[in-house]
Backbone as XML, in Angstrom:
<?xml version="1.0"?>
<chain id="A" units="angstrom">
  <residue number="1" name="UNK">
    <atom name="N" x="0.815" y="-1.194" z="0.000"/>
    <atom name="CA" x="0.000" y="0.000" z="0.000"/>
    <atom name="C" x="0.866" y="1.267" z="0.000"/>
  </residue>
  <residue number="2" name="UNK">
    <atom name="N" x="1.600" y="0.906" z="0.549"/>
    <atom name="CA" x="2.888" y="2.148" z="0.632"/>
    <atom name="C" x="3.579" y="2.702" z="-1.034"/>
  </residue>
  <residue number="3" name="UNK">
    <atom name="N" x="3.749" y="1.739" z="-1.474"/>
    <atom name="CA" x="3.986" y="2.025" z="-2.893"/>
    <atom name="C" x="3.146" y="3.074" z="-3.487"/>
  </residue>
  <residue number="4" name="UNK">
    <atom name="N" x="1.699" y="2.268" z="-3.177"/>
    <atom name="CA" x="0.773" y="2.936" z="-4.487"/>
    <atom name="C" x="0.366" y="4.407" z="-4.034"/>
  </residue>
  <residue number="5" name="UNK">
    <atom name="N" x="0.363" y="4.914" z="-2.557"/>
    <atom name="CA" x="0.532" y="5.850" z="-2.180"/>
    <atom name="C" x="1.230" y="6.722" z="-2.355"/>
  </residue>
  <residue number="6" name="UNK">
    <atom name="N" x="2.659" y="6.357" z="-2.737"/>
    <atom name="CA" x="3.840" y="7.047" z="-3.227"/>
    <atom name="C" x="3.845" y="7.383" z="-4.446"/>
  </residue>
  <residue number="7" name="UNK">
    <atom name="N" x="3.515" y="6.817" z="-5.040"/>
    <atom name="CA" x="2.892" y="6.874" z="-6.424"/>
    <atom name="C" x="1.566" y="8.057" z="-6.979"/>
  </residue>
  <residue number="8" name="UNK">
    <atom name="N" x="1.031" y="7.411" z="-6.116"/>
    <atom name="CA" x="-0.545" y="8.516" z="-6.461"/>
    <atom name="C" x="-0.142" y="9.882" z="-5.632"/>
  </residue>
  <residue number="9" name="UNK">
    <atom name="N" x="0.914" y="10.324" z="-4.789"/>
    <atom name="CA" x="1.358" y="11.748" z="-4.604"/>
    <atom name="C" x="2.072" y="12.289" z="-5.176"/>
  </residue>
  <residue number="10" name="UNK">
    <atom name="N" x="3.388" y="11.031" z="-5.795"/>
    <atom name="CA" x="4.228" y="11.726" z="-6.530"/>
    <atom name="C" x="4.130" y="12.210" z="-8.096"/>
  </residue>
  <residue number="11" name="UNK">
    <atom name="N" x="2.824" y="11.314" z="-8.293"/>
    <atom name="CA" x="2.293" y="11.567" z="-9.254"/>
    <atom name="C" x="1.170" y="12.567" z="-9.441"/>
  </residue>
  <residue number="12" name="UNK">
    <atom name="N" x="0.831" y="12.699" z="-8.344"/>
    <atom name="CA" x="0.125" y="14.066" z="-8.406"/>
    <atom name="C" x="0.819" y="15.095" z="-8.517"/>
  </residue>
  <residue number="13" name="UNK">
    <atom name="N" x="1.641" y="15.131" z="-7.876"/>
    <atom name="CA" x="2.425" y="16.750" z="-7.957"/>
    <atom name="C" x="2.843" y="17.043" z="-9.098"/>
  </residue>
  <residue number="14" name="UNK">
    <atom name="N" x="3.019" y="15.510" z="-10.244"/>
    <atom name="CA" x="3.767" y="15.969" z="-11.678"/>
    <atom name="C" x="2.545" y="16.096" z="-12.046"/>
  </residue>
  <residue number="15" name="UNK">
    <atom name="N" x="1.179" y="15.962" z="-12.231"/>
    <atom name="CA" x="0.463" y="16.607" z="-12.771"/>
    <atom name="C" x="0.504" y="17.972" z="-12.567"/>
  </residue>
  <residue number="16" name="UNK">
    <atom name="N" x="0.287" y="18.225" z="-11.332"/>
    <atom name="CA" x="-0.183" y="19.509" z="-11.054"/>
    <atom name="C" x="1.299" y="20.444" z="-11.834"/>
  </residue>
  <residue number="17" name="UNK">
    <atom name="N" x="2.567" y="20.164" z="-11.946"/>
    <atom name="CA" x="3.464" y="20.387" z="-12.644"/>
    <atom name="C" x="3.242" y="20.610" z="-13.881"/>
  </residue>
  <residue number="18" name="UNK">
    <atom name="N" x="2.896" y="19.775" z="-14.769"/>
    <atom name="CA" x="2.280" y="19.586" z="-16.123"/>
    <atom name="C" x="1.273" y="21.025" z="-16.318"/>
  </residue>
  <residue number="19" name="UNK">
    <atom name="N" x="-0.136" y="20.067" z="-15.533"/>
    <atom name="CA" x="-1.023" y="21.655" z="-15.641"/>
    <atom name="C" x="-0.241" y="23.341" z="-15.849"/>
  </residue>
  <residue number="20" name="UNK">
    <atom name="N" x="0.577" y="23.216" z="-14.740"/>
    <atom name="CA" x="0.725" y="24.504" z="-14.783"/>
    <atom name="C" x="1.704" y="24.858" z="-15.959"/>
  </residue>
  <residue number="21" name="UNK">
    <atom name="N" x="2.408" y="23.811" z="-16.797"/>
    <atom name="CA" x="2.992" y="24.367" z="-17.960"/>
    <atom name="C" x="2.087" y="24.219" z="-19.126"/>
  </residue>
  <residue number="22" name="UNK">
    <atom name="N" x="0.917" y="23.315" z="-19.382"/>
    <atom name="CA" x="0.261" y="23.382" z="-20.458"/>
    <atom name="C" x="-0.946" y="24.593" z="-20.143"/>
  </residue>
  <residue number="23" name="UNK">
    <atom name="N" x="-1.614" y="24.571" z="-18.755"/>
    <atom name="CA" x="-2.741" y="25.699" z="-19.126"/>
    <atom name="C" x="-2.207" y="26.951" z="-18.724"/>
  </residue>
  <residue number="24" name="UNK">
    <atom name="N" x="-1.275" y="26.978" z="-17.880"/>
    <atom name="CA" x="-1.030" y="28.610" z="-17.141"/>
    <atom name="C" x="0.322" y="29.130" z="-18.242"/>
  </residue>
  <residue number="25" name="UNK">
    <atom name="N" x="0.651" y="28.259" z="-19.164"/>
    <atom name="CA" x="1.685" y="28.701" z="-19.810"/>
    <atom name="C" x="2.983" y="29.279" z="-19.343"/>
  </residue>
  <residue number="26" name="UNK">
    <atom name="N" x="3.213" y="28.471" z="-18.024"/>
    <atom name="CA" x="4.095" y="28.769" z="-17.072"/>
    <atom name="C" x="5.556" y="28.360" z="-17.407"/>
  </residue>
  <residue number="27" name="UNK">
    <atom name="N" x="6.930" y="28.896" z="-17.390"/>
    <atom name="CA" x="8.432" y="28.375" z="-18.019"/>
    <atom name="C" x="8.609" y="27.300" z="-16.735"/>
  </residue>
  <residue number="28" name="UNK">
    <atom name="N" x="9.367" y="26.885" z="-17.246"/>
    <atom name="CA" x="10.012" y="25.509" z="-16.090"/>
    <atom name="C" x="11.002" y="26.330" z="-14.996"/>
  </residue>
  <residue number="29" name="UNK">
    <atom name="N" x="11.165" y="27.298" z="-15.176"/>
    <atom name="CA" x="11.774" y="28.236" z="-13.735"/>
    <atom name="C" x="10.742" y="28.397" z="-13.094"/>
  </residue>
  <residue number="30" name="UNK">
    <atom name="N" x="9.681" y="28.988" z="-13.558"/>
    <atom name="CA" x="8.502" y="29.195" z="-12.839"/>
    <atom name="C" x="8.221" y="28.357" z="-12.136"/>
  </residue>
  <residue number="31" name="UNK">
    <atom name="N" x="7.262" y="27.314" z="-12.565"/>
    <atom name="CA" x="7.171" y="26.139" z="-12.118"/>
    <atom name="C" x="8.436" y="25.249" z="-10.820"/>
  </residue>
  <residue number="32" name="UNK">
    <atom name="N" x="8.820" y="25.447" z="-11.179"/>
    <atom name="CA" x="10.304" y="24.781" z="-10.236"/>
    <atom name="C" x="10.329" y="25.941" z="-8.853"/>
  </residue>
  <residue number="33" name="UNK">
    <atom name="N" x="10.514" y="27.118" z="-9.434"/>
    <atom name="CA" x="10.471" y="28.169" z="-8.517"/>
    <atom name="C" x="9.054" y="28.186" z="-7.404"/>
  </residue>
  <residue number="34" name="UNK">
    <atom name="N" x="8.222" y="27.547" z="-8.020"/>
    <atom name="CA" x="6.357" y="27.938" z="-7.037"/>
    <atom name="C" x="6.303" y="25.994" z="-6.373"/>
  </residue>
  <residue number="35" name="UNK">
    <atom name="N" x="6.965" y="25.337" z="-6.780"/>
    <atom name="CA" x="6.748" y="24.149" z="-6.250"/>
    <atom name="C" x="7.632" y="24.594" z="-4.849"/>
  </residue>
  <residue number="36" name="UNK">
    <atom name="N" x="9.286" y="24.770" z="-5.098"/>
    <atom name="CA" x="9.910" y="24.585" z="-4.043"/>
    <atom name="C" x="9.559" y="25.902" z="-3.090"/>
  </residue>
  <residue number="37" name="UNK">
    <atom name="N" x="8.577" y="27.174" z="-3.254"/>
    <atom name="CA" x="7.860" y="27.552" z="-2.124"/>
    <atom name="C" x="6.583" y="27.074" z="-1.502"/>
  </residue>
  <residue number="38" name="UNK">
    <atom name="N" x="6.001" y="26.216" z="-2.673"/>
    <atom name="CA" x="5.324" y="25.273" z="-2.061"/>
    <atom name="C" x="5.563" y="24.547" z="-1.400"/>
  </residue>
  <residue number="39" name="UNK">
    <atom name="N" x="6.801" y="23.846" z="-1.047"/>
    <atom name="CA" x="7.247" y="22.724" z="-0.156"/>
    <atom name="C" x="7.870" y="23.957" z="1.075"/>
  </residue>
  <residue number="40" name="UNK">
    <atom name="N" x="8.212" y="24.997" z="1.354"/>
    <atom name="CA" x="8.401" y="25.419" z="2.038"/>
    <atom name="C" x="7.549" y="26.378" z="3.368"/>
  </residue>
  <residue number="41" name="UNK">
    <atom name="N" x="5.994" y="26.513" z="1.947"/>
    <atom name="CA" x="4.874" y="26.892" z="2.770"/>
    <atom name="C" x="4.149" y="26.026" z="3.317"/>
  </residue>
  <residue number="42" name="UNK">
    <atom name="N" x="4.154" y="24.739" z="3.249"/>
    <atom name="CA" x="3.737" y="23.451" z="3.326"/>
    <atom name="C" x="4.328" y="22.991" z="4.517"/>
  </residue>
  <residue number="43" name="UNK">
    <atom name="N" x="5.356" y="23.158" z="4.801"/>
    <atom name="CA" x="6.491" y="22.750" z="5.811"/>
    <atom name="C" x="6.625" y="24.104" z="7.065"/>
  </residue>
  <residue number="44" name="UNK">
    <atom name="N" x="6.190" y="25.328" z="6.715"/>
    <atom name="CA" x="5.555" y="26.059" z="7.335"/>
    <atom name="C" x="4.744" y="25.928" z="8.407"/>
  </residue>
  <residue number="45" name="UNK">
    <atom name="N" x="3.684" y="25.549" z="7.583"/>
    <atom name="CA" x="2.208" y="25.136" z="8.572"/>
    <atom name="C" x="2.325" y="23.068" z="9.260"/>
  </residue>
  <residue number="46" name="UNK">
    <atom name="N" x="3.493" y="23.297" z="9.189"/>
    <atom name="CA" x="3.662" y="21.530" z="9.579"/>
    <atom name="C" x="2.724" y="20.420" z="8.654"/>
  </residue>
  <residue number="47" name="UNK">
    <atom name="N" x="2.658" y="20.627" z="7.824"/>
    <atom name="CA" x="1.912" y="19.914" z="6.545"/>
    <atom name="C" x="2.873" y="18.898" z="6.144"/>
  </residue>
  <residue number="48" name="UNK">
    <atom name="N" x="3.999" y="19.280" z="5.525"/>
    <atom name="CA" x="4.938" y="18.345" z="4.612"/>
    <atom name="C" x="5.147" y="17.206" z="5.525"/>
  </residue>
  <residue number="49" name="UNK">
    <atom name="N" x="5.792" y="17.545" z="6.420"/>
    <atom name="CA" x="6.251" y="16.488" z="7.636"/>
    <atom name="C" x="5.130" y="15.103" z="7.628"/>
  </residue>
  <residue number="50" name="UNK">
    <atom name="N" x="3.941" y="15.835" z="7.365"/>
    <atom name="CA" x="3.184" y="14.806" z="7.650"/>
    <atom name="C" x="2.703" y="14.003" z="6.251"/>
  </residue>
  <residue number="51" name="UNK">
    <atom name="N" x="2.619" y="14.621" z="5.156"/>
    <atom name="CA" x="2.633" y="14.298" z="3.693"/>
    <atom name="C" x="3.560" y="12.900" z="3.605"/>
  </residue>
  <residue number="52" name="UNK">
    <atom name="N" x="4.978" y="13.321" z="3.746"/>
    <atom name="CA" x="6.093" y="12.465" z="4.031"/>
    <atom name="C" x="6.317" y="11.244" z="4.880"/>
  </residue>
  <residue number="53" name="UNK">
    <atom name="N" x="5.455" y="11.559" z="5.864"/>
    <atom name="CA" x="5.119" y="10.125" z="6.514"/>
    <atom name="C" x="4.254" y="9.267" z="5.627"/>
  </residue>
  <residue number="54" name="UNK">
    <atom name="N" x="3.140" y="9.987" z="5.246"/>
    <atom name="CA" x="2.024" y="9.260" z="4.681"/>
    <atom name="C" x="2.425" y="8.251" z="2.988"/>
  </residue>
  <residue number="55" name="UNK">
    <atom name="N" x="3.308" y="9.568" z="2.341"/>
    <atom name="CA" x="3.594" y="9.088" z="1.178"/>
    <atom name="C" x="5.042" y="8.616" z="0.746"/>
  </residue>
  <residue number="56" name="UNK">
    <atom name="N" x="6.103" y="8.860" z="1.555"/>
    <atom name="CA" x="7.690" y="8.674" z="1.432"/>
    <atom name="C" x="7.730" y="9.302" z="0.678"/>
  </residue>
  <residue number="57" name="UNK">
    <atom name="N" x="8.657" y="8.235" z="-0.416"/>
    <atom name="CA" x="9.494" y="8.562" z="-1.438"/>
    <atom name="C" x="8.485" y="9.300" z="-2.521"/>
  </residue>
  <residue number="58" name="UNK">
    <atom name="N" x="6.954" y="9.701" z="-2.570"/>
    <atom name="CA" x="6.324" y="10.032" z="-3.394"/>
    <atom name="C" x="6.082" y="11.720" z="-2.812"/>
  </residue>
  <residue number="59" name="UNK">
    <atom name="N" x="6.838" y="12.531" z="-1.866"/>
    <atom name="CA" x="6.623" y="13.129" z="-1.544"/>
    <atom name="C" x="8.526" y="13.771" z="-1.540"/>
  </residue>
  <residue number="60" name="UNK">
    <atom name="N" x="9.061" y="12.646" z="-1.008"/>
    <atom name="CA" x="10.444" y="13.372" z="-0.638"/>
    <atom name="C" x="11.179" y="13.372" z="-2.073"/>
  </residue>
  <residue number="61" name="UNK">
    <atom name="N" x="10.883" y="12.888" z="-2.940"/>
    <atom name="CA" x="11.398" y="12.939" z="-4.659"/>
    <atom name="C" x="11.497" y="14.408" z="-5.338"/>
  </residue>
  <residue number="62" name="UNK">
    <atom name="N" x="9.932" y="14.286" z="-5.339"/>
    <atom name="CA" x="10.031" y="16.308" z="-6.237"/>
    <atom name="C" x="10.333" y="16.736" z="-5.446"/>
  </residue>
  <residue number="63" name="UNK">
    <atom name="N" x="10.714" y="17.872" z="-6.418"/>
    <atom name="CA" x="11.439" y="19.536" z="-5.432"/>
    <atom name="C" x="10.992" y="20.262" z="-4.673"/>
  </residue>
  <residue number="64" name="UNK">
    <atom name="N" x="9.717" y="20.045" z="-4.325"/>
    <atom name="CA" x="8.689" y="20.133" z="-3.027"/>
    <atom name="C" x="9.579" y="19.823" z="-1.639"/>
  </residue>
  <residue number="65" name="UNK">
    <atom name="N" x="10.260" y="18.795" z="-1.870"/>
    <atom name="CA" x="10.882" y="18.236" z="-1.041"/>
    <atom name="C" x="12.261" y="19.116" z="-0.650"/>
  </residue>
  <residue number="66" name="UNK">
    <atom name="N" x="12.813" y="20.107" z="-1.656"/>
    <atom name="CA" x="13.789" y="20.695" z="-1.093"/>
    <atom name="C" x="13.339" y="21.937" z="-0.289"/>
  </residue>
  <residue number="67" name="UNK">
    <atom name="N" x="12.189" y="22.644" z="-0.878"/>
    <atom name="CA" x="11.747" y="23.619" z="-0.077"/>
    <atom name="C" x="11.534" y="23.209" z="1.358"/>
  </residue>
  <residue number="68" name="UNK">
    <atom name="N" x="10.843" y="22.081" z="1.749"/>
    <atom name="CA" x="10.844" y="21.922" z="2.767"/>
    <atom name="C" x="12.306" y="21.334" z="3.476"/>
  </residue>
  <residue number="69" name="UNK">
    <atom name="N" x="13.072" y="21.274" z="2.941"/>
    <atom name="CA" x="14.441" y="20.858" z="3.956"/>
    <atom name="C" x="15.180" y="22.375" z="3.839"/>
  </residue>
  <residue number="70" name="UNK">
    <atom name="N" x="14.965" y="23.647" z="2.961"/>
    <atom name="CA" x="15.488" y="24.653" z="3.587"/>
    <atom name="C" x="14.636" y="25.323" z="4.769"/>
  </residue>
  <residue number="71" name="UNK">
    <atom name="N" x="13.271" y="24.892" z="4.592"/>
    <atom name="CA" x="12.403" y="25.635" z="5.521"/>
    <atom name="C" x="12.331" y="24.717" z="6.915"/>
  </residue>
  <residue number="72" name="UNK">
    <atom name="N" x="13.159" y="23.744" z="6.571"/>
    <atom name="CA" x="13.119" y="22.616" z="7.872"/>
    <atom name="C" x="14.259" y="22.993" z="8.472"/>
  </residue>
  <residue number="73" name="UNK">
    <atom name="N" x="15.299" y="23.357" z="7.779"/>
    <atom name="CA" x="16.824" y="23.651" z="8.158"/>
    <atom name="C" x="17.319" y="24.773" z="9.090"/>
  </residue>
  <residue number="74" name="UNK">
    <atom name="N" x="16.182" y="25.822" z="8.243"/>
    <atom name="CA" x="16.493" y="27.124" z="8.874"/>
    <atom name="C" x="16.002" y="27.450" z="9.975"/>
  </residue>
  <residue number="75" name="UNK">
    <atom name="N" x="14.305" y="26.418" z="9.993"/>
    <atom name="CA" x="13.646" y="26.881" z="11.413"/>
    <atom name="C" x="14.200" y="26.235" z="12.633"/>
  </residue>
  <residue number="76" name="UNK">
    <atom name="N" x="15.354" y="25.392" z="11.876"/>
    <atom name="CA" x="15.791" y="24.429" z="13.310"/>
    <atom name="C" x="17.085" y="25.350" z="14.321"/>
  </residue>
  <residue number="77" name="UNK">
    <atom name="N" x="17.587" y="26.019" z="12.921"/>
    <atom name="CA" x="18.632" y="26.383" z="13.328"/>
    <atom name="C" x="18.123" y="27.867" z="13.695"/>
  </residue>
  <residue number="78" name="UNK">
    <atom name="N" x="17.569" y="28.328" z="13.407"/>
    <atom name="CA" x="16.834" y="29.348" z="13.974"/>
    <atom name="C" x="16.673" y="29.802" z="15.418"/>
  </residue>
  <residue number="79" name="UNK">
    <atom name="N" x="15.679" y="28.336" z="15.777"/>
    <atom name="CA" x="15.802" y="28.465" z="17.074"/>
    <atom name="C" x="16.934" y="28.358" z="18.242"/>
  </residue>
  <residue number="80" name="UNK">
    <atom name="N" x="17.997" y="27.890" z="17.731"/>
    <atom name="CA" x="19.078" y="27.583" z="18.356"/>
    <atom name="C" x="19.987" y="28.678" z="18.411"/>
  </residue>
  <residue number="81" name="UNK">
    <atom name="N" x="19.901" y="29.310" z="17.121"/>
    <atom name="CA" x="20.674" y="30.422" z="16.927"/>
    <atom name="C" x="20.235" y="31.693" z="16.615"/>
  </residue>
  <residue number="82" name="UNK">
    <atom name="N" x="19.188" y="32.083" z="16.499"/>
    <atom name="CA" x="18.717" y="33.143" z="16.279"/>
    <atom name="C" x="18.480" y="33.372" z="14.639"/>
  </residue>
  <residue number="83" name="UNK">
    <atom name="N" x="18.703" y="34.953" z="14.043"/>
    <atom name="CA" x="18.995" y="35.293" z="12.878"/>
    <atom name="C" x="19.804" y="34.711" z="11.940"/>
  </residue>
  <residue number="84" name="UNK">
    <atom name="N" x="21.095" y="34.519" z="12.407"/>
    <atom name="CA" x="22.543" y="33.727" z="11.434"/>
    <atom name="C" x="21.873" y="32.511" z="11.393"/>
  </residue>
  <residue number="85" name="UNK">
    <atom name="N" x="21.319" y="31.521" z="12.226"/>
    <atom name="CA" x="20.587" y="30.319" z="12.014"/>
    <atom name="C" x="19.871" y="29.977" z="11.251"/>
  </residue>
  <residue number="86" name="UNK">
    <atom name="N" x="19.254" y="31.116" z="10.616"/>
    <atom name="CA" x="18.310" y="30.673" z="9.639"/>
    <atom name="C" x="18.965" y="30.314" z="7.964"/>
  </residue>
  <residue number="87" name="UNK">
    <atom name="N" x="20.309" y="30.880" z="7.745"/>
    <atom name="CA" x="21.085" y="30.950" z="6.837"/>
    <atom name="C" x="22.437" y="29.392" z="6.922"/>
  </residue>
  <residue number="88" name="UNK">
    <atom name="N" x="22.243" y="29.514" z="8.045"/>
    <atom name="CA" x="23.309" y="28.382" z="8.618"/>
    <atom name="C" x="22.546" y="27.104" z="8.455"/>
  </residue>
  <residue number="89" name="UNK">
    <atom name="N" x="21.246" y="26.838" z="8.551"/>
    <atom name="CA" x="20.345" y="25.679" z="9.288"/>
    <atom name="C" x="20.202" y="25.681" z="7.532"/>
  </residue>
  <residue number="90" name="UNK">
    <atom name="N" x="19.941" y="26.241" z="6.364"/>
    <atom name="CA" x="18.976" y="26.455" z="5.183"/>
    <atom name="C" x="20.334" y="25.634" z="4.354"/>
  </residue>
  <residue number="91" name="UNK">
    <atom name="N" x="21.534" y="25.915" z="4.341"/>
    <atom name="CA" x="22.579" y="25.796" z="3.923"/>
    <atom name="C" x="22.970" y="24.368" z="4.215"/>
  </residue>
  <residue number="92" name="UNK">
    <atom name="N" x="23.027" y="23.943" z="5.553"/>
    <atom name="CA" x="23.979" y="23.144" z="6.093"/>
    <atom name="C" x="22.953" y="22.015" z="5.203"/>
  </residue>
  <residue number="93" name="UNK">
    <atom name="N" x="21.845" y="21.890" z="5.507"/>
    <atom name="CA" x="20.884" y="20.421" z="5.871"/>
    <atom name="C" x="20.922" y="20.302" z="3.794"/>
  </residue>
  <residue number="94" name="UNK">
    <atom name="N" x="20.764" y="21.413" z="3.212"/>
    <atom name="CA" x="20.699" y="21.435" z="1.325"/>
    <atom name="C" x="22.229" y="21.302" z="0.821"/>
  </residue>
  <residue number="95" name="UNK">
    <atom name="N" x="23.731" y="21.505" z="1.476"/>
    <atom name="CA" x="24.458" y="21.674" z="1.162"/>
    <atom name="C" x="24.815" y="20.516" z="0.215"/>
  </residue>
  <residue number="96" name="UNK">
    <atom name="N" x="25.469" y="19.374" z="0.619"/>
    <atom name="CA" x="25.244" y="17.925" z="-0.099"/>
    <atom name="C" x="24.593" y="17.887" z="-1.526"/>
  </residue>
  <residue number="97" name="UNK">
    <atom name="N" x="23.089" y="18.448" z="-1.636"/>
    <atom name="CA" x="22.186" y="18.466" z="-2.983"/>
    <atom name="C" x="22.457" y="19.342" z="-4.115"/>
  </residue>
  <residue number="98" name="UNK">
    <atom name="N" x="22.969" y="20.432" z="-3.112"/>
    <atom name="CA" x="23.637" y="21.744" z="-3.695"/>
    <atom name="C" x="24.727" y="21.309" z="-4.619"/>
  </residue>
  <residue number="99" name="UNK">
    <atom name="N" x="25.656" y="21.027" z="-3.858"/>
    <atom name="CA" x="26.942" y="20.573" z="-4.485"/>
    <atom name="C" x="26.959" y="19.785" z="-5.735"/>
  </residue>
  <residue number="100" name="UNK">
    <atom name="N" x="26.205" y="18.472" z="-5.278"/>
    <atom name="CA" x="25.671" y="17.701" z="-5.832"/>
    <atom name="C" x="25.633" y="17.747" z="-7.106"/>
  </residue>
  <residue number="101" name="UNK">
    <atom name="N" x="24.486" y="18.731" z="-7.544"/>
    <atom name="CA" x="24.242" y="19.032" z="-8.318"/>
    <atom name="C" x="25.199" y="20.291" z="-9.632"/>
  </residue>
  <residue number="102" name="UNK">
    <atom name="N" x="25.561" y="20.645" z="-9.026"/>
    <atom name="CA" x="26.887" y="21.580" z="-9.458"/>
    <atom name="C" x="27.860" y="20.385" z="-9.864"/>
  </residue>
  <residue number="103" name="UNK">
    <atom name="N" x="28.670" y="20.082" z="-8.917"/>
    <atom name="CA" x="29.667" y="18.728" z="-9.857"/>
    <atom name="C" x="29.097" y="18.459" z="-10.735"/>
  </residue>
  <residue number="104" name="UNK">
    <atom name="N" x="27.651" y="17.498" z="-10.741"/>
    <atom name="CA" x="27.455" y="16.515" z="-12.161"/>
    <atom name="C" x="26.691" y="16.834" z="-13.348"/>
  </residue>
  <residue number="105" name="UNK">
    <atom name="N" x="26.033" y="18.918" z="-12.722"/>
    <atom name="CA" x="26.421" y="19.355" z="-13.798"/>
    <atom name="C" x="27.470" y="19.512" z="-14.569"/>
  </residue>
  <residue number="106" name="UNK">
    <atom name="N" x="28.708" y="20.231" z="-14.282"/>
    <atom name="CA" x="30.063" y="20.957" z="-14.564"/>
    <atom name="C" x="30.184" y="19.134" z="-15.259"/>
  </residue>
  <residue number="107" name="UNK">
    <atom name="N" x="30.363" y="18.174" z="-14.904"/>
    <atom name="CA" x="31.113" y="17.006" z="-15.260"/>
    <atom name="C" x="30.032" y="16.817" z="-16.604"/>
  </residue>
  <residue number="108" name="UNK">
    <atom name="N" x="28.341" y="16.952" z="-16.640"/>
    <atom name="CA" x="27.804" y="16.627" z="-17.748"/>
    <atom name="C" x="28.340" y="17.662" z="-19.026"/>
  </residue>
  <residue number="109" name="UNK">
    <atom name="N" x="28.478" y="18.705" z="-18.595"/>
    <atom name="CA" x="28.897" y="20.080" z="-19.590"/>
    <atom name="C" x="30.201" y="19.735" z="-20.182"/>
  </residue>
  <residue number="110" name="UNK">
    <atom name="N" x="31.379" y="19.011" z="-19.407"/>
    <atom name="CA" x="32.274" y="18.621" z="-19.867"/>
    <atom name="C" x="32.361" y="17.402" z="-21.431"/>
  </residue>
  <residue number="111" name="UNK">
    <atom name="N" x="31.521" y="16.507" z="-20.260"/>
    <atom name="CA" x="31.438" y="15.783" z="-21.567"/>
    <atom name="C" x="30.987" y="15.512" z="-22.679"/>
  </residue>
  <residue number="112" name="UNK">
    <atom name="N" x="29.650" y="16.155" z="-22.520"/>
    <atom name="CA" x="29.129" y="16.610" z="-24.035"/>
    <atom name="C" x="28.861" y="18.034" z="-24.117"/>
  </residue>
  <residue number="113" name="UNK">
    <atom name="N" x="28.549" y="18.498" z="-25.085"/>
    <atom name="CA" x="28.605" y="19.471" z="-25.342"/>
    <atom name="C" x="27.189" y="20.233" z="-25.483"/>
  </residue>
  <residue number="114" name="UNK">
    <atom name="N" x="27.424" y="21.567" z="-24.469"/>
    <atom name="CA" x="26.359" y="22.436" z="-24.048"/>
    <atom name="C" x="25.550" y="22.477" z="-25.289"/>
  </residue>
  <residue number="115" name="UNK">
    <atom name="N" x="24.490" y="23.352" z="-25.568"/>
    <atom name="CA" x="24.207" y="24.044" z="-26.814"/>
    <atom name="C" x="23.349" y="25.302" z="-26.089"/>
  </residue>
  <residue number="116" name="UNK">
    <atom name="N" x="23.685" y="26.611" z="-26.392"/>
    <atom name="CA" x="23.170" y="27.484" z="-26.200"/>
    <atom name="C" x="23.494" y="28.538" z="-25.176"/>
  </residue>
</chain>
């Protein structure tokens, strides 16, 4: 049951993804940009946390999922640290994905070739 759950959320959200590039005529920054404050307004009101139990990997996959680990990061560190915490906590917990993603871009750009 866990599967098909994961499934029918994570697959919801790529609809709702879809929609918003076929009817709202929305660019894929856009879109990318309103999901991951969606996962952060979501994670806000203690919503995601609980999404994530319900659905796993059909929830922690899309980029929904990063908004809520900067908005999880910062409020942790927040409280511990005040102001600088919120920058410290947003950073530390995304840093890894960050990177991540930078290397195996830079390494894909290497090996074939950009266009544009």
């Amino acid at each position: 049951m866990t599967f098909l759950w994961a499934f029918l959320v994570g697959g919801g959200i790529c609809v709702i993804g879809q929609l918003l590039f076929d009817v709202a005529k929305l660019t894929p920054a856009h879109v990318m940009s309103s999901f991951v404050v969606a996962g952060a307004v979501l994670d806000a009101f203690d919503l995601y946390d609980d999404l994530i139990e319900f659905a796993g990997a059909g929830a922690t996959v899309p980029i929904t999922s990063f908004g809520h680990s900067l908005m999880h990061g910062a409020m942790e560190e927040a409280d511990k640290h005040g102001v600088i915490g919120v920058a410290v906590g947003m950073f530390g917990l995304t840093s890894a994905g960050i990177a991540s993603a930078i290397l195996f871009g830079f390494i894909m750009a290497v090996i074939f070739k950009p266009k544009g």
